[in-house]
LUMVOBA-481147 format. One record per atom (N, C-alpha, C): residue in three letters; x, y, z. Coordinates in steps of 0.2 Angstrom, whole numbers, padded with zeros to 4 digits, always signed. Atoms other than C-alpha are relative to their C-alpha. Layout:
<pts>
AlaXYZ ...
</pts>
This chain:
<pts>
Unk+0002+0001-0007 Unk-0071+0225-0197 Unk-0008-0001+0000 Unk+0008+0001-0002 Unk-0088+0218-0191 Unk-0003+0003+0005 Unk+0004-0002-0007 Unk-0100+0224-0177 Unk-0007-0003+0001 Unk+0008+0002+0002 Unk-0115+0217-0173 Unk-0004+0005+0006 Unk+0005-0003-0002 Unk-0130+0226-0165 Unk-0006-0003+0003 Unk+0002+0003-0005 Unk-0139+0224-0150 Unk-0006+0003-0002 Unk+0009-0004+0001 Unk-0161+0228-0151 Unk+0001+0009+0002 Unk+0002-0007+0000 Unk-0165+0245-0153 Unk-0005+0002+0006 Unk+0007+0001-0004 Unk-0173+0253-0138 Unk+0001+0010-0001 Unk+0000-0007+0002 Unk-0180+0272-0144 Unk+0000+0004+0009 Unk+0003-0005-0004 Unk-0180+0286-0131 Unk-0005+0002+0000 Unk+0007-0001+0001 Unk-0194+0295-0125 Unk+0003+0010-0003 Unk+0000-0005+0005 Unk-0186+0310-0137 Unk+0001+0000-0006 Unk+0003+0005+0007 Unk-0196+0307-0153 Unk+0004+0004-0005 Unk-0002-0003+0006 Unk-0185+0320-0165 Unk+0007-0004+0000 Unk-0006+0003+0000 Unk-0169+0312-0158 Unk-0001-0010+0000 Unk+0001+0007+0001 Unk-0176+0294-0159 Unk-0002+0000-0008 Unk+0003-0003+0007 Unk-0184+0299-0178 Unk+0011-0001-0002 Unk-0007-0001+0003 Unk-0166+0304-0183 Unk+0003-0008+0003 Unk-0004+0003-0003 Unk-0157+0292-0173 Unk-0001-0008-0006 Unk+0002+0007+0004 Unk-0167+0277-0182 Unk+0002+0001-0008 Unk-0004-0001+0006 Unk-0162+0285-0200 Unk+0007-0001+0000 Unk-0009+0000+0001 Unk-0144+0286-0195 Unk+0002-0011+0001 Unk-0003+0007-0004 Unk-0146+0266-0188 Unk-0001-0003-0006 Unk-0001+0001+0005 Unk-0153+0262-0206 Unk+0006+0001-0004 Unk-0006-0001+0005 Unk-0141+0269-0216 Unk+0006-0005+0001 Unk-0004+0002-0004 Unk-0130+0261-0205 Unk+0001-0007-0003 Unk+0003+0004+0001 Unk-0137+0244-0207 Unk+0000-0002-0008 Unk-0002+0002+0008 Unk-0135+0244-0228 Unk+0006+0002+0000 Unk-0010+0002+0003 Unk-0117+0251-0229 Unk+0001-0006+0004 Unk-0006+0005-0002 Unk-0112+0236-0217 Unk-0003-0007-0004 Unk+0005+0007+0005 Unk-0124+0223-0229 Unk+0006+0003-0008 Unk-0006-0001+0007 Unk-0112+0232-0244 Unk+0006+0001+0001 Unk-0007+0002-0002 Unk-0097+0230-0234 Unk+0004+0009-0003 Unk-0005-0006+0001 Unk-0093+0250-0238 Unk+0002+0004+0003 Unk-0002-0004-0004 Unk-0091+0256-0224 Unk+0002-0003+0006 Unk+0000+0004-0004 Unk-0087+0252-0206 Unk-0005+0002+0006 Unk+0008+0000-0002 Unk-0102+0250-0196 Unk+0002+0007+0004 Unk-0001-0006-0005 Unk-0097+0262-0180 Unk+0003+0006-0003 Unk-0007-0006+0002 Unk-0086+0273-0190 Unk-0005+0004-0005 Unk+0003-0003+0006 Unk-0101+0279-0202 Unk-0001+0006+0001 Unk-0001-0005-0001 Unk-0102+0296-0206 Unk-0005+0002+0001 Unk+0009-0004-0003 Unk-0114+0308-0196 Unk-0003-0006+0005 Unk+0001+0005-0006 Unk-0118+0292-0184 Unk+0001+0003+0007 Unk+0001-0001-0005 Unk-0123+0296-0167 Unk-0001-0004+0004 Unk+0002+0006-0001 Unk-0124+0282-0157 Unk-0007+0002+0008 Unk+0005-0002-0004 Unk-0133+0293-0142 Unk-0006+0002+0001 Unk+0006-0001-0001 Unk-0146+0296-0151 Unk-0007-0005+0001 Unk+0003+0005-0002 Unk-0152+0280-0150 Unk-0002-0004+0006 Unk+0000+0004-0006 Unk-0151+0278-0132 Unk+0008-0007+0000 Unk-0007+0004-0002 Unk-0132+0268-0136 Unk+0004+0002+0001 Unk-0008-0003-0002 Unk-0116+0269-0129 Unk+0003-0005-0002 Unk-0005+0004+0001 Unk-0101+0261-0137 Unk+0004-0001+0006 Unk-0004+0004-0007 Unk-0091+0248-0125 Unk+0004-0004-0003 Unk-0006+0007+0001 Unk-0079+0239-0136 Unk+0002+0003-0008 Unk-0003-0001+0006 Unk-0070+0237-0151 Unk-0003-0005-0006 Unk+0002+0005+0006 Unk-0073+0226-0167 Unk-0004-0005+0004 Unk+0002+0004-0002 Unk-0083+0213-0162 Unk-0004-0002+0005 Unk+0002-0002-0006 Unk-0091+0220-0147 Unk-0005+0000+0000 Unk+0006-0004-0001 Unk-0109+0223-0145 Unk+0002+0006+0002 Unk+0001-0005-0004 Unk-0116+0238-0141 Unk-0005+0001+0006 Unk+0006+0000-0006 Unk-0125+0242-0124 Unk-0005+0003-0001 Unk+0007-0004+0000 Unk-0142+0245-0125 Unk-0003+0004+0008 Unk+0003-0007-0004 Unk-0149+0259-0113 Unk-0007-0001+0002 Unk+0005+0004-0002 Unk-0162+0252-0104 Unk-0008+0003+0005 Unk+0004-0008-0003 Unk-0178+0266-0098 Unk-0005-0005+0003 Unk+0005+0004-0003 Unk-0190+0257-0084 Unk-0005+0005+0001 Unk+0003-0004-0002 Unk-0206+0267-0081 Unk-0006-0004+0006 Unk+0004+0003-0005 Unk-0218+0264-0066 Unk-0008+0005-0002 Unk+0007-0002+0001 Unk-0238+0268-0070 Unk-0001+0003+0007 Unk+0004+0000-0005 Unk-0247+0275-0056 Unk+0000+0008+0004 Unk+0000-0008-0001 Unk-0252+0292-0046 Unk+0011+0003+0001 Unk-0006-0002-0001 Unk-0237+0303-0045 Unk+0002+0002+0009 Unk+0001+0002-0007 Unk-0229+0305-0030 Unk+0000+0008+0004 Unk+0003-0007-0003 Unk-0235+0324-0028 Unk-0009+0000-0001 Unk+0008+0000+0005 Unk-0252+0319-0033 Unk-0003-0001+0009 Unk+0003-0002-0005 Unk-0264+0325-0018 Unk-0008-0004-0002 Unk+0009+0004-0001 Unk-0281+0314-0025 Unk+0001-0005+0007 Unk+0004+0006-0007 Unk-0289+0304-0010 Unk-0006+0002+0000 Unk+0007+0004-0001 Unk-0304+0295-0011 Unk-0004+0003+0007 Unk+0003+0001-0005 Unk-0316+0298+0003 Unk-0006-0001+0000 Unk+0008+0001-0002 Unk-0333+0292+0009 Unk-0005+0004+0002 Unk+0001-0006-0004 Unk-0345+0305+0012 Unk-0008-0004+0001 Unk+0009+0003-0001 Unk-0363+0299+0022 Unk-0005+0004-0002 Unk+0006+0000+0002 Unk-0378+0298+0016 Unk+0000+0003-0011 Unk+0000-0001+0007 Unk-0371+0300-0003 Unk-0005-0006-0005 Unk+0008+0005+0005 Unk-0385+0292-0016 Unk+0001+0000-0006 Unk-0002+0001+0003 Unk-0381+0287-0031 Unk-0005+0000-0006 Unk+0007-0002+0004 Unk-0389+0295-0046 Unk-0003-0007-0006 Unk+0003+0005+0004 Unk-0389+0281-0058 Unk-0004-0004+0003 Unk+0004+0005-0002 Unk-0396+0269-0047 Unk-0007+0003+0003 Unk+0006-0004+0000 Unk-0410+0283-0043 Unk-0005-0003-0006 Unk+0005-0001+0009 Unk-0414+0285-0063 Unk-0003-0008-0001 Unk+0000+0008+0004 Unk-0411+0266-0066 Unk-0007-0002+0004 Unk+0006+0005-0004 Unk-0424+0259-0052 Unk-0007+0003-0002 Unk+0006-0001+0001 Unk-0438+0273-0058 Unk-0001-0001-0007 Unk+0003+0000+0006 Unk-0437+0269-0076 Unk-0001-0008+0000 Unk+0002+0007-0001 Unk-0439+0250-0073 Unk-0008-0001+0004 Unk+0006+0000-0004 Unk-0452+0253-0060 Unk-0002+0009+0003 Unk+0002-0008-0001 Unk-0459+0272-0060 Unk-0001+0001+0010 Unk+0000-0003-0005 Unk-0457+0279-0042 Unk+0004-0005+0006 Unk-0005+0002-0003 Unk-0445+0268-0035 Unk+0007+0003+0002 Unk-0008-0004-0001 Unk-0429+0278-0037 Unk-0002+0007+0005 Unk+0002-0003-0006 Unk-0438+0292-0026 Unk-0001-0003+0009 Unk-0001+0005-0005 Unk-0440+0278-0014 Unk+0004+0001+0002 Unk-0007+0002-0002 Unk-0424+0274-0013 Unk+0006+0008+0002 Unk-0001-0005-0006 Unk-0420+0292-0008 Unk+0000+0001+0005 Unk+0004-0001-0006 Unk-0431+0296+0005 Unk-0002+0006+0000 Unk+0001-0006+0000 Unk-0435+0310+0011 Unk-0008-0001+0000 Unk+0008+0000+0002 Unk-0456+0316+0012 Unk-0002+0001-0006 Unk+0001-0003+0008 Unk-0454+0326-0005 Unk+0000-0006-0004 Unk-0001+0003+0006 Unk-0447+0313-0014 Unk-0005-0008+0000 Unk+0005+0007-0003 Unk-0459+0299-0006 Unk-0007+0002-0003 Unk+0008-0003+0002 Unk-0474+0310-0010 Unk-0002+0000-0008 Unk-0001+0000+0009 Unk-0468+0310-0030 Unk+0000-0008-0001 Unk+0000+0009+0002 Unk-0463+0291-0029 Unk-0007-0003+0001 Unk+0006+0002+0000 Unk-0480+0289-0024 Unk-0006+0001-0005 Unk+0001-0003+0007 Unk-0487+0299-0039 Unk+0001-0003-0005 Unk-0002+0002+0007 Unk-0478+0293-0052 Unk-0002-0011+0001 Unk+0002+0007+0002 Unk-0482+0273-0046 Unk-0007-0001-0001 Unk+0009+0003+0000 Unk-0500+0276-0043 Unk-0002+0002-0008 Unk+0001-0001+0008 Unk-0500+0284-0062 Unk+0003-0006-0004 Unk-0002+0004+0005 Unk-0492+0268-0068 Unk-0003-0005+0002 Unk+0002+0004-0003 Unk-0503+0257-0058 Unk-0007+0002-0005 Unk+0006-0001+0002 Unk-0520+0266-0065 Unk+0001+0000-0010 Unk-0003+0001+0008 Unk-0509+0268-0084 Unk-0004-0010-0002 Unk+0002+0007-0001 Unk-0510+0247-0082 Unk-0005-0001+0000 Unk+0007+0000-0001 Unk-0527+0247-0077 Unk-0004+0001-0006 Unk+0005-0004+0005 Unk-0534+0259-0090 Unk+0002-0006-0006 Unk+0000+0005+0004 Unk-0524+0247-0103 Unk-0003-0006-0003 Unk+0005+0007+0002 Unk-0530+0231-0101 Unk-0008-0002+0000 Unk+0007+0000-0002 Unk-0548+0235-0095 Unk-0003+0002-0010 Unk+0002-0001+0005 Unk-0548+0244-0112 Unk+0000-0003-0007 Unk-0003+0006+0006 Unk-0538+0231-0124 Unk-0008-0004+0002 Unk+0006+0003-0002 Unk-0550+0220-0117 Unk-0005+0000-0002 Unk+0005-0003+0002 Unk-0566+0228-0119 Unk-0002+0001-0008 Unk+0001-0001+0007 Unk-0561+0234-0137 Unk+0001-0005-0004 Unk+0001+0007+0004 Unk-0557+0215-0143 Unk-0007-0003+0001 Unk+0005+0002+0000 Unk-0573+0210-0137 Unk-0004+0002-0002 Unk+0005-0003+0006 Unk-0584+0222-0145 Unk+0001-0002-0006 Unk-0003+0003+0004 Unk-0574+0217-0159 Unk-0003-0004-0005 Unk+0002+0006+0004 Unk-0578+0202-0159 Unk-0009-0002+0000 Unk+0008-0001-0002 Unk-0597+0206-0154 Unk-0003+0001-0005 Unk+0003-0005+0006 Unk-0598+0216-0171 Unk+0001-0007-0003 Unk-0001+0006+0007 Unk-0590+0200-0184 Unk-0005-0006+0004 Unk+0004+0004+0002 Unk-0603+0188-0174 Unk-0007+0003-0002 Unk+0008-0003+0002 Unk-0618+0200-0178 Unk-0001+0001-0008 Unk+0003-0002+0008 Unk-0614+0203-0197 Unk+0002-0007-0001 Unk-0001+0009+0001 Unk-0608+0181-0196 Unk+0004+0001-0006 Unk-0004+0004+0004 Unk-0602+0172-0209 Unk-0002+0001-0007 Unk+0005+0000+0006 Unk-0603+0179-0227 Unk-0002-0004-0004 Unk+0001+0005+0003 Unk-0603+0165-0235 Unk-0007-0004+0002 Unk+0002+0003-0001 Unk-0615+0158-0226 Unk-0009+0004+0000 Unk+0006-0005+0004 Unk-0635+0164-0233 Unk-0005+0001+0005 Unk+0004-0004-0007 Unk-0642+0165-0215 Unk+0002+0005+0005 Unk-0003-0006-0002 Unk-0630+0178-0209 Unk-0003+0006-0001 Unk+0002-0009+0002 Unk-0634+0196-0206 Unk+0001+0005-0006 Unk-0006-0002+0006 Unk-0621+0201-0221 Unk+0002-0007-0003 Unk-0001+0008+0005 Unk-0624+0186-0234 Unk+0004+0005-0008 Unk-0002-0006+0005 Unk-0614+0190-0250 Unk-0005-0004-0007 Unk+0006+0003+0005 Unk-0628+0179-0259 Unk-0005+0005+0000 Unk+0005-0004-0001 Unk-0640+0191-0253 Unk+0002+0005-0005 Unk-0003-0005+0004 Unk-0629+0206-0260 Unk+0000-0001-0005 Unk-0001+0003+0005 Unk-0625+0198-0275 Unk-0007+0002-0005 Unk+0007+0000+0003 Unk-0644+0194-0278 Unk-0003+0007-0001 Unk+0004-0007+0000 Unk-0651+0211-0275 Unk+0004+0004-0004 Unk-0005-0003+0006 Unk-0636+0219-0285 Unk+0000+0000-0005 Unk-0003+0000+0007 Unk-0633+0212-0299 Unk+0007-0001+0001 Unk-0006-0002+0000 Unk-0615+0210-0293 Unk+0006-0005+0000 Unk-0003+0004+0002 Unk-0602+0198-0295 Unk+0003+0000+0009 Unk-0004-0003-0006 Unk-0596+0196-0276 Unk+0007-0006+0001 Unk-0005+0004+0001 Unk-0582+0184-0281 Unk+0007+0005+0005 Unk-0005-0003-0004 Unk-0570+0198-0273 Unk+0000+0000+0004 Unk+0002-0001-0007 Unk-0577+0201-0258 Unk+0000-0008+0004 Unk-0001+0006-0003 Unk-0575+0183-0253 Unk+0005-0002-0001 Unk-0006-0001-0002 Unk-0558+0183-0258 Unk+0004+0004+0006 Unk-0001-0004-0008 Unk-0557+0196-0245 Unk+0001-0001+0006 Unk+0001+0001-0007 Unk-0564+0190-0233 Unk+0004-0004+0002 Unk-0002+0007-0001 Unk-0555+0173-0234 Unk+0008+0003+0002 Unk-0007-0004+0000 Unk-0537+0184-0234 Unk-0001+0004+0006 Unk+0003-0006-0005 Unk-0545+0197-0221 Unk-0005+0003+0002 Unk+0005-0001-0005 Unk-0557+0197-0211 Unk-0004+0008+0002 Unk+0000-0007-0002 Unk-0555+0213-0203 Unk+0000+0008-0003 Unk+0001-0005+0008 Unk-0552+0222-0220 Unk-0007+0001-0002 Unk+0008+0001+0002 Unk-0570+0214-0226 Unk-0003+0004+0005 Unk+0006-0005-0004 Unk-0577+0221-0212 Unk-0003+0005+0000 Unk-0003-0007+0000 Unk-0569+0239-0214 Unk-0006+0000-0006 Unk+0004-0001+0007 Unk-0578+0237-0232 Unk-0007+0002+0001 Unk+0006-0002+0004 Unk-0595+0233-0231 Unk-0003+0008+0005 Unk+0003-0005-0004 Unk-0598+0247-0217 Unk-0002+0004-0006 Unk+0000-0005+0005 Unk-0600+0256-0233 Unk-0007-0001-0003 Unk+0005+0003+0004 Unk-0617+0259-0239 Unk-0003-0002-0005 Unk+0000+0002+0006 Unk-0615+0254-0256 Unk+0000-0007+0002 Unk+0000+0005-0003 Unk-0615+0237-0246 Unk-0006-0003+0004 Unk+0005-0002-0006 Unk-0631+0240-0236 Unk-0005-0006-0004 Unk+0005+0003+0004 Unk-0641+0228-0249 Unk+0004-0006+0003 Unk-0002+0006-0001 Unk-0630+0212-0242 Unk-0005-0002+0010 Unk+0002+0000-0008 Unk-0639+0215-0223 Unk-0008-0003-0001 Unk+0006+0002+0000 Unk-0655+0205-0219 Unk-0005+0008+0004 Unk+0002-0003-0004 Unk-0671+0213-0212 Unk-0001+0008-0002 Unk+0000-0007-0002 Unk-0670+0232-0208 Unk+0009+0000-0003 Unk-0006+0000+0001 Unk-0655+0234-0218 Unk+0003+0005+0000 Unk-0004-0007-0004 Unk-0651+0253-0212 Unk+0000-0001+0006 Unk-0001-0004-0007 Unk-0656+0251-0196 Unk+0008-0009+0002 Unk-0006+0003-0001 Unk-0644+0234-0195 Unk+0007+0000-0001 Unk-0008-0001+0003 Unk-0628+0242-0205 Unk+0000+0005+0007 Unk-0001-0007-0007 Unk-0630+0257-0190 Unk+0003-0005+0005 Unk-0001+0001-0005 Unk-0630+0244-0177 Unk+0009-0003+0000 Unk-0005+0003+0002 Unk-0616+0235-0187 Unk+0008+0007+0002 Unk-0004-0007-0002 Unk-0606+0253-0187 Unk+0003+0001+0007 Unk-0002-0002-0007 Unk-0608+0257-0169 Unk+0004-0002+0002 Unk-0005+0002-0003 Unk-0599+0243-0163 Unk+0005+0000-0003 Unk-0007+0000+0001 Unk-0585+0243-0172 Unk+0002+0008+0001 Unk-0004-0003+0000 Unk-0583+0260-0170 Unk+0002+0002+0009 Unk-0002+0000-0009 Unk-0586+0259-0149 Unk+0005-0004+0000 Unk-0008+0007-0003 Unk-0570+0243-0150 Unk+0007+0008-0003 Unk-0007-0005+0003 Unk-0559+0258-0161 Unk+0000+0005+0006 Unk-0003-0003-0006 Unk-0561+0270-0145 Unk+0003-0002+0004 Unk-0003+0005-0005 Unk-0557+0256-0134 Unk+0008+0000+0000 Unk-0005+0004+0000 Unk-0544+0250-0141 Unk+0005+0007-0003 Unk-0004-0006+0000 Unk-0537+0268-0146 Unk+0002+0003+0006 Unk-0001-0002-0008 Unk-0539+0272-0127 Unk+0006-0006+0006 Unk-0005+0006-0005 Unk-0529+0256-0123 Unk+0007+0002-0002 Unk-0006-0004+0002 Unk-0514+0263-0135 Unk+0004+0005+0002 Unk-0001-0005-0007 Unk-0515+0279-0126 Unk+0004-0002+0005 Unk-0001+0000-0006 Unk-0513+0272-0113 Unk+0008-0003+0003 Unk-0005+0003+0002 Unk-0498+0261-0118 Unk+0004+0007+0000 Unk-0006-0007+0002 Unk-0489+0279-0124 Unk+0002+0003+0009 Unk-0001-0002-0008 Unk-0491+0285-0105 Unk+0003-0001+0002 Unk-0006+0004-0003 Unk-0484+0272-0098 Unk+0008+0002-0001 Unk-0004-0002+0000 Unk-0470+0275-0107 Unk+0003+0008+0002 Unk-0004-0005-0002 Unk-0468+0292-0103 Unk-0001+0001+0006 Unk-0003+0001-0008 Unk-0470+0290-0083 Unk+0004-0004+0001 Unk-0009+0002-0001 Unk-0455+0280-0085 Unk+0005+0003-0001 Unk-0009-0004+0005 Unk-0444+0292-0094 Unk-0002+0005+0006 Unk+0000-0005-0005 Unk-0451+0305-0081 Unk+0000-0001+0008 Unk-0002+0002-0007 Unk-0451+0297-0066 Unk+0008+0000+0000 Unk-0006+0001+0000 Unk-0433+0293-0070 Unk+0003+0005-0001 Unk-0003-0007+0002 Unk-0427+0310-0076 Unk-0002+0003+0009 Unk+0003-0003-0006 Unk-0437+0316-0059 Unk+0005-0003+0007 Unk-0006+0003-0003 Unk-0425+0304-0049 Unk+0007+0002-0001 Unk-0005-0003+0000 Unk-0411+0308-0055 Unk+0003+0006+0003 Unk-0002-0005-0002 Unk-0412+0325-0052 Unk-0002+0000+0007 Unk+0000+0000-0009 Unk-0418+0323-0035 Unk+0004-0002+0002 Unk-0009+0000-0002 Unk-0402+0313-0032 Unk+0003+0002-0001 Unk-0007-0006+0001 Unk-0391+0325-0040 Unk-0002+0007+0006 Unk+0000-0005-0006 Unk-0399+0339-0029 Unk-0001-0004+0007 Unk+0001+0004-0008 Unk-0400+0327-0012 Unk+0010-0001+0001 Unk-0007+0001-0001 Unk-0382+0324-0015 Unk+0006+0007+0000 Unk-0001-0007-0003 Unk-0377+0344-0017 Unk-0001+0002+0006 Unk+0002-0006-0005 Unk-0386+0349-0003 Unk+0000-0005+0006 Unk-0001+0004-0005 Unk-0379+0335+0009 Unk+0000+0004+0008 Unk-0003-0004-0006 Unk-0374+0350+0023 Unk+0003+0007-0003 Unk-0004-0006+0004 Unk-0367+0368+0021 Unk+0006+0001-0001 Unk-0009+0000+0001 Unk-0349+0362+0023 Unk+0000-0003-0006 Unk-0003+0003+0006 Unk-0350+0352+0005 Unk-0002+0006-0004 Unk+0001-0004+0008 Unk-0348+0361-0011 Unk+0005+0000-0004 Unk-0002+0001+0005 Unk-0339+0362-0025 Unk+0005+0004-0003 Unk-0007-0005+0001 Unk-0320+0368-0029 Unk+0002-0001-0006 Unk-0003+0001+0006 Unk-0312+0371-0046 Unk+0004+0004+0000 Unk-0007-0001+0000 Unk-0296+0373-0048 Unk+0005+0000-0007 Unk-0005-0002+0006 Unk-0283+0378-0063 Unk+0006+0001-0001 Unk-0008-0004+0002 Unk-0266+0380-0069 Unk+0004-0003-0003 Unk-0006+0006+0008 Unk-0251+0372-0078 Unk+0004-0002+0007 Unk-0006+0006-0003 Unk-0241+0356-0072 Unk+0003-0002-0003 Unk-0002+0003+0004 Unk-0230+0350-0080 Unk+0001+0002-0006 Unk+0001-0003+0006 Unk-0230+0363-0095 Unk-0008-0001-0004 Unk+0007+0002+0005 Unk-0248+0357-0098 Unk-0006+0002+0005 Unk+0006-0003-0005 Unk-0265+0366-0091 Unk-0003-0007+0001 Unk+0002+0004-0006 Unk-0273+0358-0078 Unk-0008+0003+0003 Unk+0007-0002-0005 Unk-0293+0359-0073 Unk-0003-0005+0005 Unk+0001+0004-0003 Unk-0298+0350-0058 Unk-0006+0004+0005 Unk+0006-0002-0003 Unk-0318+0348-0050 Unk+0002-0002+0006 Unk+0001+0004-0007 Unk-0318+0344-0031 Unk-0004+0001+0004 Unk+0004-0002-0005 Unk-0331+0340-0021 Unk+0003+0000+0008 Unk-0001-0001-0007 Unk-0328+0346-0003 Unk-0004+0002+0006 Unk+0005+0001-0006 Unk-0335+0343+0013 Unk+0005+0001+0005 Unk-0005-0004-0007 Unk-0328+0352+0029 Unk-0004-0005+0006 Unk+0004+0004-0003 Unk-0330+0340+0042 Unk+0004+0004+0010 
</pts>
């Protein structure tokens, strides 16, 4: 006797679908070694696969066919509501970490207008301080390598012929240096073991040569600084937003506040927030 079998469709009872699929194997090689009869097999359950036999030899069997619909349940009590003058924190945080004291803006409020005002004039004078003193500190800079000029060349401030001569020293290095870096060379000769390469008054013009680079190293460390700030009146203006919408948005009236609720549904615990507003 033959049977043939229709698709498998499991229930949503996983120990009786588990067994059920072992007994439909089994099933499925005794009728491949013709030593049994398929529906007749021993220990074979057909209901726990979700099948009902409907026939005899030759019949299929009817599959059991489970439809489910997604979506709230139809005891389910969530609804949405609108409540005015609610302020959105991220879009607080977001607008002051872009632009320091705009998310207080976009509050309102005196308070928070008086801190948005704060934190953009700090990021206004941040900016200022930066480029006045980038500025400042490249040009001294460049003030100091044209006063000690070109070492190569034997009418510069800092000749390495000059050094050389007066040494005894081989300044084949030092011209490798330079020719690589500049700014390294420079770093070097402030050293007075170098002080014999300078024309003239050659202490009083290694000093002068000092000074300025070390007045561009203020600058330009003062311009850094100033760069670091920046970033942290964005992370603080933003965190300071934030938080002022999250308490702008608690303290909307003394009917809103805050319900928690607990229990089991459904054999499974249940905690639920809700903001509420008594209107």
């Amino acid at each position: 006797m033959k049977t043939r079998l229709a698709p498998i469709a499991l229930t949503s009872r996983p120990r009786a679908a588990r067994a059920g699929l072992v007994a439909a194997l089994a099933m499925v090689v005794a009728c491949a070694a013709r030593t049994a009869p398929c529906a007749t097999l021993a220990g074979f359950d057909p209901t726990l696969l979700g099948l009902t036999r409907v026939g005899t030899a030759g019949e299929p069997l009817a599959q059991r066919v489970i439809e489910r619909e997604w979506g709230p349940a139809d005891d389910s009590i969530y609804v949405e509501k609108e409540i005015p003058g609610l302020k959105s924190e991220a879009v607080a945080g977001g607008l002051s970490f872009v632009l320091p004291g705009t998310g207080q803006m976009y509050l309102g409020g005196k308070s928070n207008m008086r801190r948005g005002a704060v934190y953009a004039l700090a990021e206004i004078a941040a900016w200022t301080a930066r480029i006045m003193l980038h500025n400042s500190g490249t040009e001294v800079r460049a003030d100091a390598a044209r006063f000690a000029g070109v070492p190569t060349d034997t009418t510069s401030a800092w000749s390495l012929e000059r050094w050389a001569r007066l040494t005894q020293s081989d300044p084949s290095d030092l011209a490798r240096l330079y020719a690589a870096n500049p700014e390294e060379f420079y770093d070097v000769i402030e050293s007075p073991q170098y002080q014999a390469g300078w024309t003239g008054d050659a202490p009083a013009n290694q000093e002068h040569f000092v000074e300025l680079r070390a007045t561009s190293d203020r600058r330009l460390h003062g311009a850094r600084a100033s760069q670091s700030f920046l970033w942290v009146n964005h992370v603080a203006s933003a965190f300071d937003a934030l938080w002022a919408a999250r308490s702008h948005n608690m303290t909307l009236g003394p009917a809103l506040g805050l319900d928690v609720r607990g229990g089991i549904r459904r054999g499974r615990p249940e905690l639920m927030a809700i903001l509420v507003k008594k209107f």
